[in-house]
Steps between C-alpha positions, in 0.01 A plus 500: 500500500411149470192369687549281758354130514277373780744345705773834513203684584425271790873463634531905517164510649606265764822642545337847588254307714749380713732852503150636605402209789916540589452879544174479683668251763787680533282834548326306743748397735683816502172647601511226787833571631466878502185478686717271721704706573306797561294314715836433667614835578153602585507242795856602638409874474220397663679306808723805554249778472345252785795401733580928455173554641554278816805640527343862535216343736713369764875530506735229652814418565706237520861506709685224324838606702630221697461669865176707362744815545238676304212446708432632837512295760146361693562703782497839270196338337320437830580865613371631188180341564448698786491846282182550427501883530778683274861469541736715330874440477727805442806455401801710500716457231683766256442500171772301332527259795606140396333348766144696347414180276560264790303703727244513246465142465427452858271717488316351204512162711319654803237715237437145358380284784277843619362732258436721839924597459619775352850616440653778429915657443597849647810649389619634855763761271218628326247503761682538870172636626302188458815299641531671770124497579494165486774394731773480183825349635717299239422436172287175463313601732118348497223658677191310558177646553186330602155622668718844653761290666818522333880289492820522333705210411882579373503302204281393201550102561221284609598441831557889567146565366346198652600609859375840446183358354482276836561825714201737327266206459518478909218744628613542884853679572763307749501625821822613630559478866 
């Protein structure tokens, strides 16, 4: 090999000084961006794991529908303010019944606005007893029962369960003359 002069030796020595000072920027701004962007997804995660913890602190719903027809209506609310003792809905429904999930649904509505409501399905095929004890006529039947007094309402609507709720809420019996 041939030595090099002076001024070779200085071009390949600035040549590798500016792959180096190239490299080092480069290196530097990927470091940037990636600490971006994990600061990034640290924040989102960091929103959800926050909104998920409201969520789990106090529930809500929202009935976008246009007549609210999955909402109950302010007169089941006000009634349900009333129950401040235990209420417990029975419902009898078989098994496989389609009109179970609806039923449940109602039910969920009511358990909602009062955390004193409870609800609960009885298979009147599988236990007759039980139906029959508790005044079991048709299915979809519900039987309310509140502070010893007890009502049945024929079907697992709103307005069915909201007029038995009115009835067992009422402390003094109608005379009948």
């Amino acid at each position: 090999l041939l030595p090099l002069s002076h001024q070779e030796t200085v071009g390949i020595s600035t040549l590798e000084s500016l792959a180096v000072s190239w490299r080092d920027r480069f290196q530097k701004r990927r470091v940037l961006y990636g600490a971006g962007s994990v600061a990034s997804v640290l924040l989102v995660l960091g929103i959800l794991v926050l909104a998920g913890l409201l969520a789990n602190w106090r529930p809500m719903r929202w009935d976008t529908t246009f007549e609210q027809a999955q909402s109950l209506s302010p007169v089941s609310k006000a009634l349900l303010k009333e129950v401040t003792q235990p209420l417990t809905l029975t419902v009898f429904l078989a098994e496989g019944a389609g009109e179970r999930q609806g039923a449940k649904e109602v039910l969920q509505l009511y358990k909602y606005h009062n955390p004193q409501v409870s609800y609960r399905f009885v298979d009147p095929e599988r236990e007759p007893l039980q139906a029959q004890q508790a005044g079991y006529r048709f299915a979809g039947n519900v039987l309310l029962d509140y502070q010893g007094r007890r009502q049945m309402a024929d079907q697992t609507d709103e307005n069915a369960i909201t007029n038995a709720l009115r009835k067992v809420l009422k402390k003094e019996r109608q005379k009948v003359y």
